[in-house]
N, C-alpha and C positions, 0 to 999 in steps of 0.2 A: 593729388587728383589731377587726372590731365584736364586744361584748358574746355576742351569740346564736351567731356563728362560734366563738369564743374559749370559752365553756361548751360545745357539741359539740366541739368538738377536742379539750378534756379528757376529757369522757365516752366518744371515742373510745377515746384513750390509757390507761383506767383500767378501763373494763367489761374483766369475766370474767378473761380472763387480763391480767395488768397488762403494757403494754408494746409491741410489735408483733411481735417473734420469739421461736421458741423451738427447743429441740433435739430430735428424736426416732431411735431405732434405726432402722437399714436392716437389719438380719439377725435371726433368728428368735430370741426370747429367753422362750419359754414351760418349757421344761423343763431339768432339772439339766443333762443334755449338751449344750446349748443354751450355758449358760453357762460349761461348760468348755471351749469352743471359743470364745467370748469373751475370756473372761479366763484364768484359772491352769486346767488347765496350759497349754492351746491354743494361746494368746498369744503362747508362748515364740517359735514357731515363725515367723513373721512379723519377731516383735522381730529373729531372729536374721539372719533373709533378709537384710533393711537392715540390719542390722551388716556382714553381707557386701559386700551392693550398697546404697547408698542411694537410684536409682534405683527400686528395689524399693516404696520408700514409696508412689509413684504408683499402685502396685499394690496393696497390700495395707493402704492408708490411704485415709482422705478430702485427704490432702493438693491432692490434683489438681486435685479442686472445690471447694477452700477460700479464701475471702480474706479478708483482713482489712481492715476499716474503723476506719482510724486517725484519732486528733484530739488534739490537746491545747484545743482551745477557746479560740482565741484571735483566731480571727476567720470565727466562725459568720454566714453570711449572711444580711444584714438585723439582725442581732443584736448585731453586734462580738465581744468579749473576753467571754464569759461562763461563762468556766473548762470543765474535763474534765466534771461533773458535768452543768453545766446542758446540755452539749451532747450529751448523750448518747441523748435521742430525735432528735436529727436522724438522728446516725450510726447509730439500730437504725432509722430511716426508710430510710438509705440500702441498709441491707442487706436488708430486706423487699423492696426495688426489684430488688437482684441476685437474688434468690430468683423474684421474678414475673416478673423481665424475660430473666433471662439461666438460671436453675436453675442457679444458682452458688449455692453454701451460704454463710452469710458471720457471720461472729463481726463486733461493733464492739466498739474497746479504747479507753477514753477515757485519754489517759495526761499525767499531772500534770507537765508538765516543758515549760518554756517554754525554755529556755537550747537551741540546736541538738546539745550535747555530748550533755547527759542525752537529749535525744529519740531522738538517734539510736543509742544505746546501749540503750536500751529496747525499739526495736524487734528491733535484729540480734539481743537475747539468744531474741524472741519467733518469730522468720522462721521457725526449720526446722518449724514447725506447719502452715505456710499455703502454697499454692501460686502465689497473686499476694497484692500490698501497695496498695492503694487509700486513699491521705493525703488527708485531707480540713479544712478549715477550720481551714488553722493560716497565720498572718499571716507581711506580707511586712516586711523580705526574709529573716526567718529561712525561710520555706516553701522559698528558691531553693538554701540551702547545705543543708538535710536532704535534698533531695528528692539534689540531687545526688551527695551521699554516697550513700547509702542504696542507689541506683542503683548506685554502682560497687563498694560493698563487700557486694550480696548478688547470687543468680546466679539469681533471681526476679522477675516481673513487678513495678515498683512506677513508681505513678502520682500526683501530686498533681494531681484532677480539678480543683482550683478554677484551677489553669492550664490543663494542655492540654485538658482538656473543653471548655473556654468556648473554646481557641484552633482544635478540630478542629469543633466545630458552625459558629462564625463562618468559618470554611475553607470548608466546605462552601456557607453562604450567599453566600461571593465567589464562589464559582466560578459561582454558578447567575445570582448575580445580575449578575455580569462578562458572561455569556452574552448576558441578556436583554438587555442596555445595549450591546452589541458591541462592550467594549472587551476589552484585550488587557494580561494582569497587569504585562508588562513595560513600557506606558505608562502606566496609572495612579495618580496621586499618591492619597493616603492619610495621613488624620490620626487617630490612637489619641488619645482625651483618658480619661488614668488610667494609670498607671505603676506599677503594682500585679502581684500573681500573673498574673492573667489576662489584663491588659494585654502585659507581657511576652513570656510566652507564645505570644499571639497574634500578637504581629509577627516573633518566629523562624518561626512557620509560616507565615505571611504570604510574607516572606521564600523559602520551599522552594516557594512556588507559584508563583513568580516573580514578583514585586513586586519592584521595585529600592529597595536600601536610599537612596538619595538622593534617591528619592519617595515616602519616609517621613517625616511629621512627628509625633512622641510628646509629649505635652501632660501634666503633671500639676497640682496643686492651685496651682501658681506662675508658671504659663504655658508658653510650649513649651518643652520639655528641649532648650536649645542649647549649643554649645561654646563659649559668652559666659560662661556660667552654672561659678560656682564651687562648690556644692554639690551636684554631683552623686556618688552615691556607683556606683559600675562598672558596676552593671546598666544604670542610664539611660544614663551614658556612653557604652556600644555604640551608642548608639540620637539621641545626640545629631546638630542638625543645625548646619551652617552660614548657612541661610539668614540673611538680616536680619530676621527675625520675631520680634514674642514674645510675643502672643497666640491663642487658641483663635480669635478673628474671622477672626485674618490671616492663621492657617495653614487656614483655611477657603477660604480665596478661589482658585474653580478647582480644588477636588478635588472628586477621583470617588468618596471614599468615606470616611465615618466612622463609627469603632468605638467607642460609648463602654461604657464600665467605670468609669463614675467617679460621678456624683450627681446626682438630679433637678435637671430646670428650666438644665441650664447649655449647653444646645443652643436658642438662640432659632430663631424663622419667619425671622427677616432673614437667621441667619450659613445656614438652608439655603438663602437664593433666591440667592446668593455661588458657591454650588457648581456645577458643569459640569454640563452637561447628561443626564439620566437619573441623579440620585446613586444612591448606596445608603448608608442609612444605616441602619447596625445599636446604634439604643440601648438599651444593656442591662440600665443600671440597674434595681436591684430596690427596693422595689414600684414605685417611680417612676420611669421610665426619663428619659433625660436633655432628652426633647422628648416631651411627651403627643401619641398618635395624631392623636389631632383635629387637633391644631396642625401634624402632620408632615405630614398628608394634602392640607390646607388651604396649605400655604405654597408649596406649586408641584405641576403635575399629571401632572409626568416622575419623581415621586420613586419609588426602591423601598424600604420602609422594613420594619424587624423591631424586636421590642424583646423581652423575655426573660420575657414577660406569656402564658400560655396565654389569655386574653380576647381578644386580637388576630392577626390574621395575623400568620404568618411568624415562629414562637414558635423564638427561640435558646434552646433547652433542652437540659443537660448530658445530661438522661437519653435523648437519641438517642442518645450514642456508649459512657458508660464501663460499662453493663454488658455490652453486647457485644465492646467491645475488649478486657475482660477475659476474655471466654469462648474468644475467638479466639486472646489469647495463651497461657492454660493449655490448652489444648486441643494445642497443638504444645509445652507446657513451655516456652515461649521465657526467656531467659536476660534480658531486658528486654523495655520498648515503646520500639522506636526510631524515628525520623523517618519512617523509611518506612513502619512502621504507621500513625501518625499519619495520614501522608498519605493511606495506601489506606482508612483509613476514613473523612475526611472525602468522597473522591474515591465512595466507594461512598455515602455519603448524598445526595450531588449525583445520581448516576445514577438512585438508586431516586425522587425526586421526579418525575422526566422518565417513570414508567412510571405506568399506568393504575392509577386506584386503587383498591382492593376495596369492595365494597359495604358488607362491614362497616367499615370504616373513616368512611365517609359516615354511616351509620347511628347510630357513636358518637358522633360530633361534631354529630348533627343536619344533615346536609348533601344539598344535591340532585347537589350535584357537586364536582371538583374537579381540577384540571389545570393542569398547571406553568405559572407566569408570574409575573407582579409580587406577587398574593398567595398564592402558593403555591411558596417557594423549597427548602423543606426537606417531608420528611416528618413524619409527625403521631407521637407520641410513642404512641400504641398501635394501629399499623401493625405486624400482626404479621409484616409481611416482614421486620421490620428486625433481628432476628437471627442467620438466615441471611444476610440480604445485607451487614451488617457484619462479622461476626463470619468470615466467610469470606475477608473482603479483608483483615480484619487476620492469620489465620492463614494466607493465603497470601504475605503480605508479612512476615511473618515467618520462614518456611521458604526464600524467595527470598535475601531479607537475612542469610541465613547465621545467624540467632540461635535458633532452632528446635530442640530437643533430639532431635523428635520428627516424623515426616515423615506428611502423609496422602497416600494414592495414589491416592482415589476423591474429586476436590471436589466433583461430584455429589451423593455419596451422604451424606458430610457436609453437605453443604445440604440435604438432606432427613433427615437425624436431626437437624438442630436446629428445622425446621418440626417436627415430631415433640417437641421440646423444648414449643417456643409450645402447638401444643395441648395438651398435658397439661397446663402450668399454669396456663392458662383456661380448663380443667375446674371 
């Protein structure tokens, strides 16, 4: 971080109010009656409803528009291990996001417990407060047994974005970019190098998009993850392959597409001129993605590439999906986020790129134009369609898939109270 960046991003974080979120009342609290219907005795009365019905809390709580941004800080991006404490403006970063992006209210809870036991016993004691669970930077593979517990023993949205966020943006990017190249998910071979959350992740959705698991090659710090290979602990194992391979060069040669998650500089010019014709290749790495622009752009004139850089086309960025996928799931109370959301919201980023794009849009990016193709796969991270148009596909795939508590009967008119949403908070 340069010096001059690095002094404003604190004077950011510290002027006037310390921090970047805060709480304020929704109901009138100027007068004594005011605050008896607040608190004692008024209170009771609400308290008592959800004693009745717990249902009721949606009603007579913020529960509905609440979520929580969890961490214990142990594998903050770009950062590593840097405990509960030090990670705690990323996580009030994250919730300032849900607040501008989705008008989701959102508490961040840094929580001191590295073991998966304590984590997840901390949260369940915290759930009945919150209406979704958004898990953020906590390392692998404890992130794959919290996440999954957590899921099945609460009846609340809960997500760890540092997987499926990175795996429903990169979704979105195959499908556009599969388009553009004209091939067909079910012949496409495919190399993941990094075996990590979001590696993971991304090759189960991969996988639901039709990509065949035996033209999947998963790469980690040791070379490709094969069934040769005796250190593999279960995750990778699913994922292991058979080929004779066991390099990152050699599971390059003749794919259509690779996803890295893993560390600058380990994608050369040569292993992409090895690749089939039209690749895609989406490197993710942060700051440094795993092949610099220049060098991707430069090493053959069929490539379509993305990296996870706002400086560059084709920015794989988390915050296209997980504040609207959260808005879409509490908005129907759904019971989780399951595949099929997953899918309708990568599947609805894919379609909004294909539509004309607003003028404001141009205007923020400094642009004269912009229209789907090789450098325009995804839409732009403050595209104010993108709430309505995600957020609708996840609550309608939610309400399809049977996990919805709560049914809308106008998707219309719910697409237009959450454009309604967008502008007020870009007031």
């Amino acid at each position: 971080m340069k010096p001059d960046y690095e002094k404003e991003a604190l004077r950011y974080h510290a002027e006037g109010r310390p921090g970047k979120i805060e709480i304020r009342a929704t109901k009138p609290h100027s007068t004594q009656y005011d605050f008896s219907l607040a608190y004692s005795p008024g209170v009771a009365a609400p308290a008592l409803a959800i004693r009745q019905d717990p249902a009721a809390a949606y009603r007579y709580t913020a529960k509905g528009n609440l979520v929580a941004v969890i961490s214990n800080g142990t594998a903050v991006l770009g950062l590593g291990d840097i405990g509960p404490l030090a990670g705690k403006p990323v996580m009030e970063g994250k919730s300032m996001l849900f607040k501008a992006l989705a008008d989701l209210d959102s508490f961040d809870i840094e929580i001191d417990a590295k073991e998966p036991d304590r984590f997840v016993e901390a949260v369940k004691a915290i759930a009945p407060t919150f209406g979704g669970i958004n898990l953020e930077d906590i390392k692998a593979p404890e992130c794959f047994e919290i996440e999954t517990r957590l899921r099945d023993e609460l009846d609340i949205p809960v997500m760890h974005d540092d997987q499926h966020g990175t795996a429903i943006i990169s979704g979105a990017a195959l499908i556009n970019g599969l388009e553009i190249a004209g091939k067909r998910p079910d012949r496409v071979r495919i190399v993941i190098n990094g075996a990590g959350a979001a590696a993971i992740a991304s090759a189960h959705l991969f996988l639901s998009l039709g990509i065949r698991s035996e033209n999947m090659v998963l790469c980690d710090s040791k070379g490709v993850v094969s069934t040769r290979r005796t250190d593999l602990n279960p995750v990778k194992r699913r994922f292991a392959t058979d080929r004779p391979i066991s390099t990152l060069a050699e599971a390059l040669d003749g794919a259509d597409l690779f996803l890295g998650v893993s560390a600058a500089g380990v994608l050369t010019p040569a292993m992409v001129r090895t690749m089939a014709p039209d690749p895609l290749v989406l490197a993710l790495a942060n700051p440094t993605p795993e092949i610099g622009y220049e060098e991707a752009m430069a090493s053959r004139p069929d490539i379509i590439f993305a990296t996870g850089r706002s400086d560059y086309p084709n920015q794989v960025n988390n915050v296209l999906g997980f504040p609207y996928i959260f808005r879409g799931a509490m908005d129907v109370r759904a019971r989780t986020i399951n595949t099929e959301m997953k899918l309708a919201a990568a599947r609805a980023l894919a379609r909004l790129a294909k539509e004309p794009v607003p003028e404001s849009v141009l205007e923020a990016y400094g642009l004269d134009s912009l229209r789907f193709g090789r450098e325009y796969l995804l839409p732009k991270p403050l595209d104010p369609r993108l709430l309505a148009a995600v957020a609708t596909a996840v609550a309608r795939a939610a309400v399809e898939s049977g996990v919805a508590r709560r049914t809308i009967d106008d998707w219309e008119a719910y697409a237009a109270s959450l454009d309604k949403r967008t502008l007020r908070n870009r007031i």
